[in-house]
C-alpha positions in Angstrom: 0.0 0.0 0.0 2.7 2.4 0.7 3.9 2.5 -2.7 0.8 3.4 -4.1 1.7 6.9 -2.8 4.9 7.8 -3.6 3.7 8.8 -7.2 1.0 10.8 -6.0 3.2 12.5 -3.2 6.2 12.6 -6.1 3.1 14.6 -8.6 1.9 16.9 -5.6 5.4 18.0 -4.6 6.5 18.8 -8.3 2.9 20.4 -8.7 3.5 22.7 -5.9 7.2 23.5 -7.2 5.8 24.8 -10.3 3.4 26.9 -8.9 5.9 28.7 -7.0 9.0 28.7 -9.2 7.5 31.7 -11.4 7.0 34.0 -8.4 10.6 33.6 -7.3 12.1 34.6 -10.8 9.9 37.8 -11.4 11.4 38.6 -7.6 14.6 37.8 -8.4 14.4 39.9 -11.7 12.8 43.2 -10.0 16.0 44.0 -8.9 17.2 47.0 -6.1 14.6 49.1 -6.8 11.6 46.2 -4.9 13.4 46.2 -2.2 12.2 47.8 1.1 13.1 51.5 1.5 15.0 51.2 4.3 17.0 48.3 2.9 17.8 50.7 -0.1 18.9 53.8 2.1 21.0 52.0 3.8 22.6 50.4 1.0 22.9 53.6 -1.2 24.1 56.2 1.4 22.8 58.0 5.2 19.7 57.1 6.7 17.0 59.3 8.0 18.0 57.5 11.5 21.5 58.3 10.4 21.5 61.7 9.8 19.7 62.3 13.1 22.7 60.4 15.4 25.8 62.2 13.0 23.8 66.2 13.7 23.7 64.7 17.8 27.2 63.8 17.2 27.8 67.7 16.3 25.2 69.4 18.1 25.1 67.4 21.3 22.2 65.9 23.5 19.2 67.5 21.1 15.6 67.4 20.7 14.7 66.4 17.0 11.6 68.3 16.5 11.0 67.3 13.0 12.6 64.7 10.5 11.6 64.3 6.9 13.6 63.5 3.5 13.0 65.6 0.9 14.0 65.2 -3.0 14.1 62.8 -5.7 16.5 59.6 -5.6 19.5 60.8 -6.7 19.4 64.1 -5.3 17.8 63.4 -1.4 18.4 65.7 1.7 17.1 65.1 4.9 16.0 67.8 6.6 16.2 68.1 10.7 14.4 71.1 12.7 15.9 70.5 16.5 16.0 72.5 19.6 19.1 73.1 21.1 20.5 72.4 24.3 20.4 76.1 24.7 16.6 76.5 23.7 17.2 77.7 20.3 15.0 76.1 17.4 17.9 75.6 14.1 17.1 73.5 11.2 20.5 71.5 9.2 20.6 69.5 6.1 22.4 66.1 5.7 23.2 65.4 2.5 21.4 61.8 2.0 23.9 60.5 0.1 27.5 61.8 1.5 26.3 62.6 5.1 27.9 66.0 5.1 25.6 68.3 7.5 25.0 71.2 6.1 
């Protein structure tokens, strides 16, 4: 009786195979740009996250007030708005792709 199976289970296992082997190659094939954002920041230059530690790193123990990323793909610049450790409100730019603060 076992062996009456084994061609069945052998046709259900290469059935499901097939169904799934299409999805995998258009994945494979849609490159970088599928990816998560966050996988491509971080692949292709600073971070939001990034940006936020390197202006601490300069400015010291800070309150981000306000974090966005502004600009198309090749040209992006994250903009912070912070208040200072001396109650001042000042607003830098890190360059998204160098880090330079600016």
């Amino acid at each position: 009786m076992p062996h009456m199976f084994r061609p069945l289970l052998t046709a259900a296992a290469l059935a499901a195979f097939l169904a799934i082997a299409p999805s995998q190659v258009a994945l494979s094939r849609a490159g970088p740009a599928s990816a998560p954002a966050w996988i491509r920041t971080a692949s292709e230059g600073v971070s939001l996250d990034e940006a936020i530690r390197r202006v601490r790193d300069v400015y010291g123990d800070v309150t981000v007030l306000k974090a966005e990323t502004r600009g198309a793909e090749n040209r992006r610049v994250h903009h912070i708005k912070f208040l200072t450790e001396s109650g001042r409100v000042k607003t830098v730019m890190v360059d998204a792709r160098t880090g330079d603060i600016r």
